[in-house]
C-alpha positions as CSV (number, residue, x, y, z in Angstrom):
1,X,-37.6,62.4,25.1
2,X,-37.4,65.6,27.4
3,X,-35.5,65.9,30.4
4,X,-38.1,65.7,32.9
5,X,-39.7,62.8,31.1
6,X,-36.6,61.2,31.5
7,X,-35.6,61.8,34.9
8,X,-39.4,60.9,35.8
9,X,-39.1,57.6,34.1
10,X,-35.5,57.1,34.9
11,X,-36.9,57.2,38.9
12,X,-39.4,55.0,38.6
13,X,-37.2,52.2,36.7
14,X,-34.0,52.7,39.4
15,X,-36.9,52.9,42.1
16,X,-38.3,49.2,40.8
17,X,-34.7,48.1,40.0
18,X,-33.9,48.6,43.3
19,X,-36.3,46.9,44.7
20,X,-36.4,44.1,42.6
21,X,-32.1,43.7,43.7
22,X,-33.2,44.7,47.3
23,X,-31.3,47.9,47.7
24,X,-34.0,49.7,47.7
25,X,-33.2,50.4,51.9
26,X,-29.6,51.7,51.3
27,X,-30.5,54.1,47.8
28,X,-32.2,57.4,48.1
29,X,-34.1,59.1,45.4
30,X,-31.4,60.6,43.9
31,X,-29.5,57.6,43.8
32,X,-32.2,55.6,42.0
33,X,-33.2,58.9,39.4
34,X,-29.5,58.2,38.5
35,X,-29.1,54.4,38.4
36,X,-32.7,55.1,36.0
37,X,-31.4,57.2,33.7
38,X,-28.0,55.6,33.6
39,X,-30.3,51.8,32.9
40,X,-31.9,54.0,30.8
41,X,-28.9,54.8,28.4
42,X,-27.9,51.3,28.3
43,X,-31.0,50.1,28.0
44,X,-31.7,52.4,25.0
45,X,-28.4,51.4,23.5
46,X,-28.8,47.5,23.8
47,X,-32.8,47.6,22.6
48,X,-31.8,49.6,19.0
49,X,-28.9,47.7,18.6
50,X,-30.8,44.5,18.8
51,X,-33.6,46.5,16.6
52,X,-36.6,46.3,19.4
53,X,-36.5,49.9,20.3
54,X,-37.5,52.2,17.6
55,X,-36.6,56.3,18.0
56,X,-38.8,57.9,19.6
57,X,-40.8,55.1,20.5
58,X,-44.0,54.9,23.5
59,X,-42.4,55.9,26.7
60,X,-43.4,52.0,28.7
61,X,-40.4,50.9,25.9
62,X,-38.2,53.2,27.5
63,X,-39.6,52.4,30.8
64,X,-38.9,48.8,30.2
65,X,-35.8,49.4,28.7
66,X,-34.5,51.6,31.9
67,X,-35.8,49.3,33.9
68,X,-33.2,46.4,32.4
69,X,-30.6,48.5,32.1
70,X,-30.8,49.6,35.8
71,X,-30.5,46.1,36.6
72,X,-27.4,45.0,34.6
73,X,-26.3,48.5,36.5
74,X,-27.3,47.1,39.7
75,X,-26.0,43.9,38.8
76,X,-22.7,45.5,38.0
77,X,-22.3,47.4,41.1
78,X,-22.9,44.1,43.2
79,X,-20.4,42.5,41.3
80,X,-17.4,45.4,41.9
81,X,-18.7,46.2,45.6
82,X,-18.8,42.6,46.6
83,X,-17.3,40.3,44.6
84,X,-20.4,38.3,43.4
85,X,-24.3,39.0,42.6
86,X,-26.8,39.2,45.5
């Protein structure tokens, strides 16, 4: 996928990630763009491992797929900043 495509897609999963963890007050848009596209890399990772994510694939699968990986992100970052999951 191309780099604007990703950082496009990455936003909009840390964006709903963020919400959906409710840090969406305390991350700016730059912050989320990365938290996407970082999801988005794991995300990528865990779906063709577990063979549900083909190579270029439809970008709502990578959407979908950022979008869990910015959450086990999120989730990660709650866990090392606090101690315990929101």
């Amino acid at each position: 996928m191309g780099w604007i495509a990703t950082i496009i897609i990455g936003g909009i999963a840390g964006w709903l990630a963020s919400m959906v963890m409710g840090r969406d007050a305390s991350m700016g848009i730059l912050l989320n763009i990365v938290v996407g596209v970082v999801g988005g890399i794991i995300g990528s990772f865990i779906g063709t491992q577990m063979g549900f994510l083909a190579p270029g694939g439809a970008w709502l699968s990578y959407l979908i797929t950022a979008f869990i990986g910015a959450i086990i992100l999120l989730l990660v970052a709650n866990l090392i900043q606090r101690g315990r999951v929101r």
